[in-house]
KEKE-3310 file (N, C-alpha, C; in steps of 0.2 Angstrom, whole numbers, plus 5000, padded with zeros to 4 digits):
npx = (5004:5010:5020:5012:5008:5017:5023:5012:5013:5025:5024:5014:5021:5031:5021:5019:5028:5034:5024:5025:5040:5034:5026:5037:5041:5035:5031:5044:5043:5032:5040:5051:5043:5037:5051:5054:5044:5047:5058:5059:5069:5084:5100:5113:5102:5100:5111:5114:5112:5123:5140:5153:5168:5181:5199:5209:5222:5232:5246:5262:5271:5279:5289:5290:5301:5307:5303:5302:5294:5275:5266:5253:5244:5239:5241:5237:5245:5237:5242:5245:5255:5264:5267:5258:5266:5261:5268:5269:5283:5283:5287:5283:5284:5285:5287:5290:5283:5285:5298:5303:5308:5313:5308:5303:5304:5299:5301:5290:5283:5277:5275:5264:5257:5242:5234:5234:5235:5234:5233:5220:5227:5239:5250:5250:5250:5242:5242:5240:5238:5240:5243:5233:5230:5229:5241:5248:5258:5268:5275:5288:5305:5314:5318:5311:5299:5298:5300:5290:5279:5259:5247:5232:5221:5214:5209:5199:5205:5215:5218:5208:5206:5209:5203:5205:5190:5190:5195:5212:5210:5201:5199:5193:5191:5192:5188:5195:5187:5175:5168:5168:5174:5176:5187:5194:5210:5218:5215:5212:5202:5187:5175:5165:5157:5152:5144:5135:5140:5143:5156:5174:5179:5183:5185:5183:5175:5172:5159:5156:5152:5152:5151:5152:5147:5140:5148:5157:5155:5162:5162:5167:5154:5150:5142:5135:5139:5128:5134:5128:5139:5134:5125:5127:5121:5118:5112:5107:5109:5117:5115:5122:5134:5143:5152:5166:5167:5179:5184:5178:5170:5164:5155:5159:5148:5141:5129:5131:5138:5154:5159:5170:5174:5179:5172:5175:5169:5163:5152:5138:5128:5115:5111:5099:5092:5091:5097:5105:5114:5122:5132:5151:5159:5165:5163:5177:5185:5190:5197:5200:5193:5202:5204:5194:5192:5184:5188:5190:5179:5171:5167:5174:5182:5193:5199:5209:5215:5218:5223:5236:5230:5226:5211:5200:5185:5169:5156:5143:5139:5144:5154:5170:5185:5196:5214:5227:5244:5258:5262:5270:5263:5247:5238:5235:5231:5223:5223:5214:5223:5221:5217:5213:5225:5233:5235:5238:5245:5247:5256:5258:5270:5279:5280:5276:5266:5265:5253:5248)
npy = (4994:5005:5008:5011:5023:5029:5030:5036:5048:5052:5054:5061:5075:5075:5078:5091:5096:5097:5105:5117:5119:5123:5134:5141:5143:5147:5162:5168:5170:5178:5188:5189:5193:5207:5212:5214:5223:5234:5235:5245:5250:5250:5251:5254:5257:5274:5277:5280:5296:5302:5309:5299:5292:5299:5299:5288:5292:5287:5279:5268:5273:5269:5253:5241:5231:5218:5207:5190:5180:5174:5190:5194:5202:5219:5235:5254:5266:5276:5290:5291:5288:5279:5260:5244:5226:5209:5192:5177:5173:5174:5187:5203:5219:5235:5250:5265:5275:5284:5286:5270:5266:5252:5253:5246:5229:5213:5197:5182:5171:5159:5156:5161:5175:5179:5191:5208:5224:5241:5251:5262:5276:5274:5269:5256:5238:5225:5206:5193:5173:5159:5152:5155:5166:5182:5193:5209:5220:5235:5252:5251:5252:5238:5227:5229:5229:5215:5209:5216:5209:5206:5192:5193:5186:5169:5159:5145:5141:5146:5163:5176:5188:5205:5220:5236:5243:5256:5260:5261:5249:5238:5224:5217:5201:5188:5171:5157:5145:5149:5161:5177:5185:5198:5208:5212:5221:5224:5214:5205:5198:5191:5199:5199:5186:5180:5172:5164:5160:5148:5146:5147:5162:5176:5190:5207:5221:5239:5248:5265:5273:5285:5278:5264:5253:5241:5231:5220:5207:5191:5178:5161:5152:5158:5169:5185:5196:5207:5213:5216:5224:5225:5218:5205:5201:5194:5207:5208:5199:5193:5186:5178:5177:5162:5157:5155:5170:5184:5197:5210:5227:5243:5255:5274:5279:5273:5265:5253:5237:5234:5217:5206:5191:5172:5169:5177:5188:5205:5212:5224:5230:5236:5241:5249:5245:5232:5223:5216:5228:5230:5222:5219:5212:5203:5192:5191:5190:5178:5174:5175:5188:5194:5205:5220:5237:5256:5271:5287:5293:5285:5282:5274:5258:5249:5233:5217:5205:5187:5185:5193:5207:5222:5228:5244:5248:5258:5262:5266:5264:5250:5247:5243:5255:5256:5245:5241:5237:5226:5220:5203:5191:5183:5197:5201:5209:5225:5243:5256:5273:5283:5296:5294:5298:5289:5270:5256:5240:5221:5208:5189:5191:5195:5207:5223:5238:5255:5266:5280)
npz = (5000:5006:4996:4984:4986:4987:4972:4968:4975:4969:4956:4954:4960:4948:4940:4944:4943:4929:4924:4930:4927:4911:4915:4917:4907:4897:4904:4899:4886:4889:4891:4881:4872:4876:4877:4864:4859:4864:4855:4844:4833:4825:4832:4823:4811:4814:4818:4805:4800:4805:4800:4793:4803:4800:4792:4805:4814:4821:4826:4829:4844:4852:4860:4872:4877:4887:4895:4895:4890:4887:4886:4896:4903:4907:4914:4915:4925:4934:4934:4921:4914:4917:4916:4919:4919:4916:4914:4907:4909:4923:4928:4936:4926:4929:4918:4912:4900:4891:4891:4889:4898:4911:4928:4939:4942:4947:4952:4953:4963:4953:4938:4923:4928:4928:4929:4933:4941:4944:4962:4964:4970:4964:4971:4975:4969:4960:4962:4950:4947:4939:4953:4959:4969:4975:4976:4983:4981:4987:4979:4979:4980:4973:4982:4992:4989:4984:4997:5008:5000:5000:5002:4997:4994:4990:4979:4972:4960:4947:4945:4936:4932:4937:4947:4957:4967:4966:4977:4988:4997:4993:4985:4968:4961:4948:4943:4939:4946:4943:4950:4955:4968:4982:4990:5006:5010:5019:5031:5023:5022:5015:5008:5001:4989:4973:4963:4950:4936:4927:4919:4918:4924:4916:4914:4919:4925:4931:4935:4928:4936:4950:4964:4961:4962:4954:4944:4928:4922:4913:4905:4902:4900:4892:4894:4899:4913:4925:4942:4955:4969:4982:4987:4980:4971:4952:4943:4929:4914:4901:4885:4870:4863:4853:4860:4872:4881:4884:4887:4894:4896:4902:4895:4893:4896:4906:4904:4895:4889:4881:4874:4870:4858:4859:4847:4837:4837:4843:4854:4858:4871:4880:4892:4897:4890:4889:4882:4868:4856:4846:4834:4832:4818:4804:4790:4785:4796:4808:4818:4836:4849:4861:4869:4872:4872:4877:4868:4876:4874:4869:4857:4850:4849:4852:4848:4850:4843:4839:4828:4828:4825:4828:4831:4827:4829:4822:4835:4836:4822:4817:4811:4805:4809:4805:4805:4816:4814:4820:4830:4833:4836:4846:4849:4867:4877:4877:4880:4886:4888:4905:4902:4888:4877:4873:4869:4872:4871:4873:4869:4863:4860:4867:4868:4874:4865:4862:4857:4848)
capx = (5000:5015:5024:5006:5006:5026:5022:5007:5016:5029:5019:5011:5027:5034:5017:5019:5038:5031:5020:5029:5042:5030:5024:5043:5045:5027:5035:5049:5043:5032:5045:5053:5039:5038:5058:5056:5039:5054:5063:5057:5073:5089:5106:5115:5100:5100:5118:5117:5115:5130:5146:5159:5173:5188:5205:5210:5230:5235:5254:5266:5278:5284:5289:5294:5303:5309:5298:5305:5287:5271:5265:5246:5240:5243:5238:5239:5243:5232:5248:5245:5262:5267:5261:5262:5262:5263:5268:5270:5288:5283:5290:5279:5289:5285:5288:5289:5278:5287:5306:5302:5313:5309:5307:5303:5304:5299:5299:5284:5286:5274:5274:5257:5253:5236:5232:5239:5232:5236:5228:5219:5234:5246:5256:5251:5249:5241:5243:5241:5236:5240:5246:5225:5229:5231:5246:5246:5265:5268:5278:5294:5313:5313:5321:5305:5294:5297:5299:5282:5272:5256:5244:5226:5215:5215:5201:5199:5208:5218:5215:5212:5206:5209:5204:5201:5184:5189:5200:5216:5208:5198:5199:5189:5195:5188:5193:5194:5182:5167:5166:5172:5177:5177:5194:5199:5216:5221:5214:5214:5196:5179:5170:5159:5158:5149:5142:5133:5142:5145:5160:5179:5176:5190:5186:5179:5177:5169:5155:5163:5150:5158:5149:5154:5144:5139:5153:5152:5160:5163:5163:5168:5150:5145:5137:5140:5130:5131:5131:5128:5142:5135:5120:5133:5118:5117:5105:5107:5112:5117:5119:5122:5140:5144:5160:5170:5167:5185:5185:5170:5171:5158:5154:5162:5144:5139:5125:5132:5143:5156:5161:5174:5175:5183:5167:5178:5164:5162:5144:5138:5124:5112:5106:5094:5084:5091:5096:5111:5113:5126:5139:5156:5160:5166:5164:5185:5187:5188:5200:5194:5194:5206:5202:5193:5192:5182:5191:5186:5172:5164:5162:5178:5180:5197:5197:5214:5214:5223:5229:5241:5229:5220:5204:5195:5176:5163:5153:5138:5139:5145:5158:5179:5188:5207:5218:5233:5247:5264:5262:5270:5258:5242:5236:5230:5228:5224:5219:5219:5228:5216:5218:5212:5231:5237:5234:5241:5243:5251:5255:5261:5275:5283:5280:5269:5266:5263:5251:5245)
capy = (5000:5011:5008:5011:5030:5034:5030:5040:5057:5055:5055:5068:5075:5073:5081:5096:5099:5099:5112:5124:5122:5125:5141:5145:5144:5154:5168:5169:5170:5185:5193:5191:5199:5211:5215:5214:5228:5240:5235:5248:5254:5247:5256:5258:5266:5280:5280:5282:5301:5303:5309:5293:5293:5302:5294:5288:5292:5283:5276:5264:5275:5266:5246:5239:5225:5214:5199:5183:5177:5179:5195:5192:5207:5226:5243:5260:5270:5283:5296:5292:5288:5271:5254:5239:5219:5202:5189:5172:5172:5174:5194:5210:5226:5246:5252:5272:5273:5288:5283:5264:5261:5249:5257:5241:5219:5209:5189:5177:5162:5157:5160:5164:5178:5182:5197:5215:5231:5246:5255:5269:5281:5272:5266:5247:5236:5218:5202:5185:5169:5150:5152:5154:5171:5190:5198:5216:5224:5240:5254:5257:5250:5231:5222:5231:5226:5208:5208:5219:5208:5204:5188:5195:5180:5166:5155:5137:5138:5152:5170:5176:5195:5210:5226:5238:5245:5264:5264:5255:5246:5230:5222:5213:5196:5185:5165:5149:5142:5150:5165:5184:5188:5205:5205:5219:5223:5223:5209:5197:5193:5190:5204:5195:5181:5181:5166:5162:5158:5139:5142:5148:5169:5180:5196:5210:5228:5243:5252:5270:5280:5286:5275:5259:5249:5236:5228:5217:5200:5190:5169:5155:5149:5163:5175:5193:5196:5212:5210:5221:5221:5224:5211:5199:5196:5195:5211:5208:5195:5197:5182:5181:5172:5155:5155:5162:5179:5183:5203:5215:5232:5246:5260:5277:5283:5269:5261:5249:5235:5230:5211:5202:5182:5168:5167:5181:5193:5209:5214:5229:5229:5241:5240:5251:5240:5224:5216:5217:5234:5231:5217:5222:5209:5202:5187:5189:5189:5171:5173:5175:5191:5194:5212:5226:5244:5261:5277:5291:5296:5278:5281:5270:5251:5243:5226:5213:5199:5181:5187:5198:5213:5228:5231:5248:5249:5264:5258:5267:5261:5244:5249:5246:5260:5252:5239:5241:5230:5227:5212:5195:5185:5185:5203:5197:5216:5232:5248:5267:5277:5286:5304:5295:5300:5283:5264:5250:5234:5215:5202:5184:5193:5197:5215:5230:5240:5262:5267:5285)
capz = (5000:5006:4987:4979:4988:4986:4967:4967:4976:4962:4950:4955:4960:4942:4934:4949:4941:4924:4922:4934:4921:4906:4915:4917:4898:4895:4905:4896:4882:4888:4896:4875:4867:4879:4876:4855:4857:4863:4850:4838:4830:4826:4831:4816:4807:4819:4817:4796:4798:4807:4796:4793:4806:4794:4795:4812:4814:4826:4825:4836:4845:4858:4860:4878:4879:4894:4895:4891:4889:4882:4891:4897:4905:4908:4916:4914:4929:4937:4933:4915:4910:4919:4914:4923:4917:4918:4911:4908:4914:4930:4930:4934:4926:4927:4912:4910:4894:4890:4890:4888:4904:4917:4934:4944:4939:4951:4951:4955:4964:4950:4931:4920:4930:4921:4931:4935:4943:4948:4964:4962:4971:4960:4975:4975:4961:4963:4953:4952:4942:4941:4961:4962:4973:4974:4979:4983:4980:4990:4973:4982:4979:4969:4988:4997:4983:4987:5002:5009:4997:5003:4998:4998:4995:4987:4975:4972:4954:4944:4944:4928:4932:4946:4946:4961:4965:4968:4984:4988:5002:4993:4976:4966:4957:4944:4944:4933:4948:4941:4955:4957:4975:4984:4995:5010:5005:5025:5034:5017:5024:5006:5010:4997:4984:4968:4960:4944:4931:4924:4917:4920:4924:4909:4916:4923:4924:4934:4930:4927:4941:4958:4970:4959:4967:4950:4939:4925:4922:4905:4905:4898:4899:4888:4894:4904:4920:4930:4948:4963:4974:4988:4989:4976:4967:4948:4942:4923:4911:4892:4881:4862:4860:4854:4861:4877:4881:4884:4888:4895:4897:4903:4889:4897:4899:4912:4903:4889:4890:4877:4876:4866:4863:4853:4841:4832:4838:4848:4854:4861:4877:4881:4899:4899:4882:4892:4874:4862:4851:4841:4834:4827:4816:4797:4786:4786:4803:4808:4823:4841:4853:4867:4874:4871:4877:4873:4868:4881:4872:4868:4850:4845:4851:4849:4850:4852:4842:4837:4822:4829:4823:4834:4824:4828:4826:4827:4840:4831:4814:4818:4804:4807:4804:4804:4808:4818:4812:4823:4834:4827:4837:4846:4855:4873:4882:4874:4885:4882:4892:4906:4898:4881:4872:4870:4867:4874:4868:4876:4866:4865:4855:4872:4868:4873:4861:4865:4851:4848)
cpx = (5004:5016:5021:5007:5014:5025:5018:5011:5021:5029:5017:5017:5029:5031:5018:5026:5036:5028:5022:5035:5040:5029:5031:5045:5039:5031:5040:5049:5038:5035:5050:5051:5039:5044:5058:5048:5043:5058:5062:5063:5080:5095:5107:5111:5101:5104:5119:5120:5117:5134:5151:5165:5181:5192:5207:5219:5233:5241:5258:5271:5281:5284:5293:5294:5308:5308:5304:5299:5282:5267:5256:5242:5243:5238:5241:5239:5239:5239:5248:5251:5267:5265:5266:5261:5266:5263:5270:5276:5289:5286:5282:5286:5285:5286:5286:5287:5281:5294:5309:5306:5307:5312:5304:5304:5305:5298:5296:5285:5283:5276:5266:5256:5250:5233:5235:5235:5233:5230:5226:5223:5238:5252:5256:5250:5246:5240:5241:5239:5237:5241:5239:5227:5230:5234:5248:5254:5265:5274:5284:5302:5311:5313:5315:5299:5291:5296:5290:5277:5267:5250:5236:5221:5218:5209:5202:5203:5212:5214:5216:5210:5208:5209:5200:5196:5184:5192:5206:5213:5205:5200:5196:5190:5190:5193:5191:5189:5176:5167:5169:5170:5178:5184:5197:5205:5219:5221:5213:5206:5190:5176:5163:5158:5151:5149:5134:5133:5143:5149:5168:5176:5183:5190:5180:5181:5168:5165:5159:5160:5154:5156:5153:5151:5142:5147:5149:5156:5158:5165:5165:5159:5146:5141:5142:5136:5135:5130:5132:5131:5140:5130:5125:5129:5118:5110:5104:5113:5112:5121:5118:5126:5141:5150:5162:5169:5176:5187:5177:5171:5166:5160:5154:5154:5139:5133:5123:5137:5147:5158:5165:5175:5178:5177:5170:5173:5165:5155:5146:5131:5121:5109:5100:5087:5087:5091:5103:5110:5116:5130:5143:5159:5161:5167:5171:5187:5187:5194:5198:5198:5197:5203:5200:5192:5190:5187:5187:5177:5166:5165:5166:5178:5186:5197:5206:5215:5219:5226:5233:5239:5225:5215:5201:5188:5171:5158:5145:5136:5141:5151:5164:5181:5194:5207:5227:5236:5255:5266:5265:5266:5253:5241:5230:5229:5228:5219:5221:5218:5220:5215:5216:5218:5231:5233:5240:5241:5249:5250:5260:5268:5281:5284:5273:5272:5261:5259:5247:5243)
cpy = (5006:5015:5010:5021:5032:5033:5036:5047:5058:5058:5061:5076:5081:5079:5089:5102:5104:5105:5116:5125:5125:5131:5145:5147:5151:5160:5173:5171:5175:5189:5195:5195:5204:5216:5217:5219:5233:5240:5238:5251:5252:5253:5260:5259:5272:5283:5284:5288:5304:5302:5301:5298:5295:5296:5295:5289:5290:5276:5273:5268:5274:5260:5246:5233:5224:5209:5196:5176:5179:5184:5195:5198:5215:5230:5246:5261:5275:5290:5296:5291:5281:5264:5248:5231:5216:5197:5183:5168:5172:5181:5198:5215:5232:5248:5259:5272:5278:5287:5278:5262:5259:5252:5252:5234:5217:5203:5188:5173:5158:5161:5161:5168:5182:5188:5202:5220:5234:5250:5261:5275:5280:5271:5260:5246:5227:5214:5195:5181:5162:5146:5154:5159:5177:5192:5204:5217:5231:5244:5256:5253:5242:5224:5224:5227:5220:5207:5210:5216:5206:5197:5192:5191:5178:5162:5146:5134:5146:5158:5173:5185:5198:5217:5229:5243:5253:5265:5256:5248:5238:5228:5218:5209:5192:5180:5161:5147:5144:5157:5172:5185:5195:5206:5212:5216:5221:5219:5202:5196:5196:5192:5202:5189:5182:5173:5164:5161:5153:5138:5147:5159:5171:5185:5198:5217:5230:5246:5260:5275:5280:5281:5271:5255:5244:5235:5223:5210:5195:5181:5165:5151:5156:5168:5180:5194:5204:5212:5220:5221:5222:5219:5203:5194:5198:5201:5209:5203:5194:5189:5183:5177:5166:5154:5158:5169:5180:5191:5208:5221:5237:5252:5268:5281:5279:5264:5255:5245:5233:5221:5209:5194:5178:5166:5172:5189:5198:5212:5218:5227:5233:5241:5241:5246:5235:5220:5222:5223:5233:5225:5216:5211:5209:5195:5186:5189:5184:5170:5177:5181:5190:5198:5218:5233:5251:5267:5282:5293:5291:5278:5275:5264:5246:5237:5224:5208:5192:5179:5192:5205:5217:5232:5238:5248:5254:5258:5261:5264:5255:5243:5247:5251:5259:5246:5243:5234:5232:5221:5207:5189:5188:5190:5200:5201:5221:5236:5255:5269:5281:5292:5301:5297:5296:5276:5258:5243:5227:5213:5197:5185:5194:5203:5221:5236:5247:5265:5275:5289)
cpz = (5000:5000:4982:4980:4987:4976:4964:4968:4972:4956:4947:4957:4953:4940:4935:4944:4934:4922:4925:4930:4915:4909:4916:4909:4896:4898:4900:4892:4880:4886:4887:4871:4869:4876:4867:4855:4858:4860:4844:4834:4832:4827:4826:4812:4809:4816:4809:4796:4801:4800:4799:4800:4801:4797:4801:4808:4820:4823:4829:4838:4849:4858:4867:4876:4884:4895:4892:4890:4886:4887:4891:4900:4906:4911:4917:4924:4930:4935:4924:4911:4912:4917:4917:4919:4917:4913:4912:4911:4919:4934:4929:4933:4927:4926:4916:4902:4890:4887:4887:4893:4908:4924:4939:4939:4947:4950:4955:4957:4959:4943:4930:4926:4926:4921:4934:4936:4947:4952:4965:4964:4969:4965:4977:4968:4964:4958:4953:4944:4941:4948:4964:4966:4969:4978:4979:4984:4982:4984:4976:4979:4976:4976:4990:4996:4987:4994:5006:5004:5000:5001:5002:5000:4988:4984:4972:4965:4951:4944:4938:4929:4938:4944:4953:4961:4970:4975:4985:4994:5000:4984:4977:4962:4952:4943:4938:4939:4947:4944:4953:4965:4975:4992:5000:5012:5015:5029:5029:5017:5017:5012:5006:4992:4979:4964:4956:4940:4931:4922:4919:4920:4922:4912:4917:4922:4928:4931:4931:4932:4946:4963:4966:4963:4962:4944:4933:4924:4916:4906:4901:4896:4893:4888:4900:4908:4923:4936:4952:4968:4980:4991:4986:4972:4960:4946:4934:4920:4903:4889:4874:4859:4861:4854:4869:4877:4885:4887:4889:4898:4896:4898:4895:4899:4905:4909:4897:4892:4883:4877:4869:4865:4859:4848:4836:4831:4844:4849:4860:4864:4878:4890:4899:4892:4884:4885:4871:4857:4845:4841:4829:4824:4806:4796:4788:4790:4806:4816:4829:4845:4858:4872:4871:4873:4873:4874:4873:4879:4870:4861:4846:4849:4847:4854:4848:4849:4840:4832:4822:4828:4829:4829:4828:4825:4827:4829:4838:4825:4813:4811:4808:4804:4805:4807:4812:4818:4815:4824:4828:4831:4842:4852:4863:4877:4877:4880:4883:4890:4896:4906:4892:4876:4870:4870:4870:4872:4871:4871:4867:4863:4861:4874:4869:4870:4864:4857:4853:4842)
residu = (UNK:UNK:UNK:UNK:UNK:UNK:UNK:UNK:UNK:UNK:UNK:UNK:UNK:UNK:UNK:UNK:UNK:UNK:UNK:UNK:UNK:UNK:UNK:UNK:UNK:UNK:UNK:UNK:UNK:UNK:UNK:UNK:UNK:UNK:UNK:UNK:UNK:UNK:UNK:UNK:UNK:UNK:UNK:UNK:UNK:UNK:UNK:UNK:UNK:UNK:UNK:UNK:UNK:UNK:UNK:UNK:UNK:UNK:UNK:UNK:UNK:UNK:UNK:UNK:UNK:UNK:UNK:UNK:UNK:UNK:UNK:UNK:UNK:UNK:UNK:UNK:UNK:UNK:UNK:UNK:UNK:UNK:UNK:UNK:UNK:UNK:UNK:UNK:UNK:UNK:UNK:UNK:UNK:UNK:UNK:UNK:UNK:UNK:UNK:UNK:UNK:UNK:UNK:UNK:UNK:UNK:UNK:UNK:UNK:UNK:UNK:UNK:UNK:UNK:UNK:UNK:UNK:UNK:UNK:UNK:UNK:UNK:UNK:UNK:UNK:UNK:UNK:UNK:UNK:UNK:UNK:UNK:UNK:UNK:UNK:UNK:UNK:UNK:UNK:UNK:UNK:UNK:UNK:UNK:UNK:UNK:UNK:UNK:UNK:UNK:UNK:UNK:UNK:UNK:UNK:UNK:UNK:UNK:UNK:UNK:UNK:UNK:UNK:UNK:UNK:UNK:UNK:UNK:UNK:UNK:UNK:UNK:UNK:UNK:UNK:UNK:UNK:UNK:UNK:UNK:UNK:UNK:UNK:UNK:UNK:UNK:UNK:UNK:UNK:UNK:UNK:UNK:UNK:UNK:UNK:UNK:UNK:UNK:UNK:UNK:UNK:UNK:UNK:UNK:UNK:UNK:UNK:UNK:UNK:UNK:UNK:UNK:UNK:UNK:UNK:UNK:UNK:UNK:UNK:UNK:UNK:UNK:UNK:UNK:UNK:UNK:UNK:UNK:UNK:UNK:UNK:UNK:UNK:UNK:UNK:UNK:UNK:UNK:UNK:UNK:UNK:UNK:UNK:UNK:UNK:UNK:UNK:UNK:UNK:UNK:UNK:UNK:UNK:UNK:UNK:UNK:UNK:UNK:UNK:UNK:UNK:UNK:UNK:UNK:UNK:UNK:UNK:UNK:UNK:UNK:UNK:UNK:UNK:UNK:UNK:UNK:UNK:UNK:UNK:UNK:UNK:UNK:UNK:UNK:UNK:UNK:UNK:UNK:UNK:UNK:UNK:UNK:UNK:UNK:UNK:UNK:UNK:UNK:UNK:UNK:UNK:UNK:UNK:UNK:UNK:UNK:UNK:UNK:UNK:UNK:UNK:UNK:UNK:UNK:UNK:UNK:UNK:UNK:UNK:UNK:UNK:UNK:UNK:UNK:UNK:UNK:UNK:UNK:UNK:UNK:UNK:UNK:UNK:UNK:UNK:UNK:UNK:UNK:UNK:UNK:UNK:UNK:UNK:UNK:UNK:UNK:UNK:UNK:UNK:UNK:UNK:UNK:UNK:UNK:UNK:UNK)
# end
């Protein structure tokens, strides 16, 4: 009789499951109509009567080399003339951007270090990567360097991004175990954790207002979510690529995201229309995104790629307007300078590249 009623509440169980899934599909499929009755006007019409962007001029004028590796990540100083990076060698250098001297190197117990960032007073720098931590480097003499380094926190697999969210006191990391972490810089102690992605987390980035209180984050599971750090819940989630998202960066007026991925594609994010506006892409372009980054004003959109090229795109018109060609193999950082002058570019070539 038992076995007759544990059958039966399964059953019934089962059917309970069923339909509560069906009305999660029905929803959803408001909630699209709904999104595509907003959808009255595509970008690039708008953009048409806009003037084309003339010739960009932009030229290589500076090459650092150091590395004895492939160089994996970089950042600009807040002083606008320093850049910092790592690389697979297991050395952090920084570079004077201006002279091309090094001005620090420090060695890693670890090689691939996948991440680097300077804090916001430009007197720390914090790094990590295959050693699954974040090591916080105080900017003074190369002996002090090491010595005074600090471990911040650690994650259950590599750390593939770090950037701090507006004061030297915490940083914010992104890992191959799926998570982004929020880290106080003093006591080491996860101020927060972040959890929703299914697949390895490539990056990260701040939104650009003063509080900074949402970021956005880029996966291997392919999609882009933006979280709320201080609840660490997901508020918005943006899919569209069949492949790794690889780089994501907020549009300098807060309400767009860019994203980069090995589908050989860049797509552009609207918050406020919760759906994809734009996607820089070409038949010819068959090699996968690294990193991408807006010029101060937004309109430009260079991207990093595995054909050693740095494509520019109006982010309006969905148009390229160049290629930069130097790199002998695949661009894995690019960023502009925080005054908008210059362009930065890492590659597996060993070299970063100063473009203006």
């Amino acid at each position: 009789m038992s076995e007759c009623a544990a059958s039966a509440s399964n059953v019934n169980a089962n059917e309970k499951m069923a339909s509560l899934l069906k009305e999660a599909e029905n929803l959803k499929a408001k909630l699209e109509e709904e999104r595509q009755k907003l959808n009255d006007v595509n970008l690039s019409n708008i953009a048409e009567r806009l003037e084309q962007i003339a010739f960009v001029n932009i030229k290589p004028r500076k090459v650092l080399k150091g590395h004895q590796a492939k160089v994996l990540c970089t950042d600009w100083s807040p002083d606008k003339r320093h850049i910092i990076s790592s690389s697979q060698d297991g050395r952090l250098i920084i570079w004077d951007a201006f002279t091309t001297n090094k001005e620090h190197a420090v060695t890693m117990p670890t090689t691939w270090i996948m991440a680097c960032a300077y804090a916001p007073s430009g007197n720390y720098v914090a790094c990590g990567g295959l050693d699954n931590k974040v090591t916080v480097y105080p900017i003074t003499s190369d002996e002090e360097m090491a010595a005074k380094k600090r471990t911040v926190g650690t994650h259950t697999s590599y750390m593939s991004c770090c950037i701090y969210p507006n004061s030297d006191q915490q940083i914010l990391t992104g890992s191959g175990d799926s998570t982004c972490a929020l880290w106080d810089v003093e006591s080491g102690q996860l101020l927060q954790s972040f959890h929703g992605h299914s697949g390895d987390v490539m990056a990260i980035d701040l939104a650009p207002n003063e509080t900074g209180n949402t970021f956005v984050s880029g996966s291997c599971d392919r999609m882009a979510f933006i979280w709320d750090m201080r609840s660490g819940h997901v508020v918005q989630s943006f899919e569209g690529h069949q492949s790794d998202v690889n780089s994501v960066k907020f549009h300098p007026c807060g309400d767009a995201i860019a994203t980069g991925s090995d589908d050989s594609s860049c797509r552009l994010y609207d918050m406020r229309a919760d759906r994809e506006v734009a996607v820089f892409a070409k038949e010819s372009i068959i090699f996968g995104v690294n990193s991408v980054d807006f010029s101060v004003s937004g309109r430009l959109l260079f991207a990093g790629y595995n054909d050693y090229t740095v494509n520019l795109w109006d982010t309006l018109k969905s148009e390229r307007v160049c290629l930069l060609y130097g790199h002998e193999n695949k661009v894995s950082c690019v960023q502009v300078s925080p005054d908008g002058t210059a362009l930065s570019t890492g590659s597996w070539d060993y070299t970063i590249r100063v473009w203006a």
